[in-house]
N, C-alpha and C positions, 0 to 999 in steps of 0.2 A: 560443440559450440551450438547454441541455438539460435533459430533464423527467426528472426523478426518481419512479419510483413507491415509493407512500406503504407497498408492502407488504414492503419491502428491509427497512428500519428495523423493522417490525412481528417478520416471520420472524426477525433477526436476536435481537430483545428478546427470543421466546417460547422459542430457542434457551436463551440466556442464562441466562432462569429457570428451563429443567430441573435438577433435582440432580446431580454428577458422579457422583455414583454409580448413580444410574440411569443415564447413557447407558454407564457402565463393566461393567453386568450385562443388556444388551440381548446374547441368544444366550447359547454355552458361555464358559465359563471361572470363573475365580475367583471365589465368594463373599465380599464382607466382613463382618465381624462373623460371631458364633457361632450357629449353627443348634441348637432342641432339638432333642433326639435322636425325638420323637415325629412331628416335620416332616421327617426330612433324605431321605424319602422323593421330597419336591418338587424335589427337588437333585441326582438321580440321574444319572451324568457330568461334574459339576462337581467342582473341587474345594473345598472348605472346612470349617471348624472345626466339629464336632457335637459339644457340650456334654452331659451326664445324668448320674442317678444307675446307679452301676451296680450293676443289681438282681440279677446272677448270674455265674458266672465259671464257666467248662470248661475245664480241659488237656487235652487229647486227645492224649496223649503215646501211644496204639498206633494213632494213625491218620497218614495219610500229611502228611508236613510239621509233623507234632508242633504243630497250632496249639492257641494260648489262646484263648477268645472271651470277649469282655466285651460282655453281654448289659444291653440301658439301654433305657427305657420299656416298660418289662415282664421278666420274666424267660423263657427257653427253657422250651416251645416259641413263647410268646404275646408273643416281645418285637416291637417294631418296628424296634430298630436291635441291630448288633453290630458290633463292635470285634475284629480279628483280628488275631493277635501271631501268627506264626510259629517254629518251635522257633527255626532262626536267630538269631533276633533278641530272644530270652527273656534270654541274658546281657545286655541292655542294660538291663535293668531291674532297679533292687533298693528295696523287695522286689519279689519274683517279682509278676507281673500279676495270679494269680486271690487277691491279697489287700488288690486293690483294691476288693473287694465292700462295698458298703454308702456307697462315697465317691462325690465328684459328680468327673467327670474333662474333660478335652474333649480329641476326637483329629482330627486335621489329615491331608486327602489327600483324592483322589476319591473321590467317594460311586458305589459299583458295587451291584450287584444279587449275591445269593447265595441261593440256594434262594426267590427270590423275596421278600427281603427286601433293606432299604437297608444298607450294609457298608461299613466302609473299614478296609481294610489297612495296620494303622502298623507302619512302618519305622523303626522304632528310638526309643528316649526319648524323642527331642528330638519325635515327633510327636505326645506325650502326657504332659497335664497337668494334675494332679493340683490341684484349688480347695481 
């Protein structure tokens, strides 16, 4: 007859009861659900949805790559996160980006570093949405 240890069945139960979404955000990759934009600091290399209000807007149409920023949990220089549109990719939006100041938005992509601060780079409408 063969002996079963009692700790097969245990390991397997305590397995079971973690949430899938915890063992799906152990290390890099994808985020679920939306990040404030005051936190997406914690997020930096991943990618996922970082939601705010946005408190300020810049075209920098005489600097190089013509970007827009949307500045969300504080406004420039004191924000914590920013939003950057590239001139490129300015026709994909109508209206124009910096008049989405004063709306709550959420934009989707990796959270990268920029002057020291949390950033993501949307590429095109579809990665940005307007609540």
């Amino acid at each position: 007859m063969r002996h079963r240890s009692p700790l097969v069945p245990a390991a397997l139960v305590a397995l079971l009861s973690v949430p899938a979404s915890a063992l799906g955000q152990a290390g890099a990759g994808a985020v679920r659900g939306e990040i404030p934009a005051a936190q997406a600091g914690e997020f930096v290399g991943r990618t996922a949805t970082v939601c705010g209000v946005v408190d300020g807007t810049r075209f920098a149409e005489t600097t190089e790559g013509q970007p827009t920023f949307l500045f969300m949990a504080g406004n420039f220089p004191n924000h914590r996160f920013s939003a950057r549109i590239w001139g490129r990719d300015r026709g994909d939006f109508d209206p124009p980006p910096e008049q989405l100041a004063g709306q709550t938005v959420c934009v989707t992509g990796e959270i990268r570093t920029a002057n020291g601060r949390p950033e993501i780079i949307v590429r095109g409408a579809r990665n940005l949405r307007v609540r």
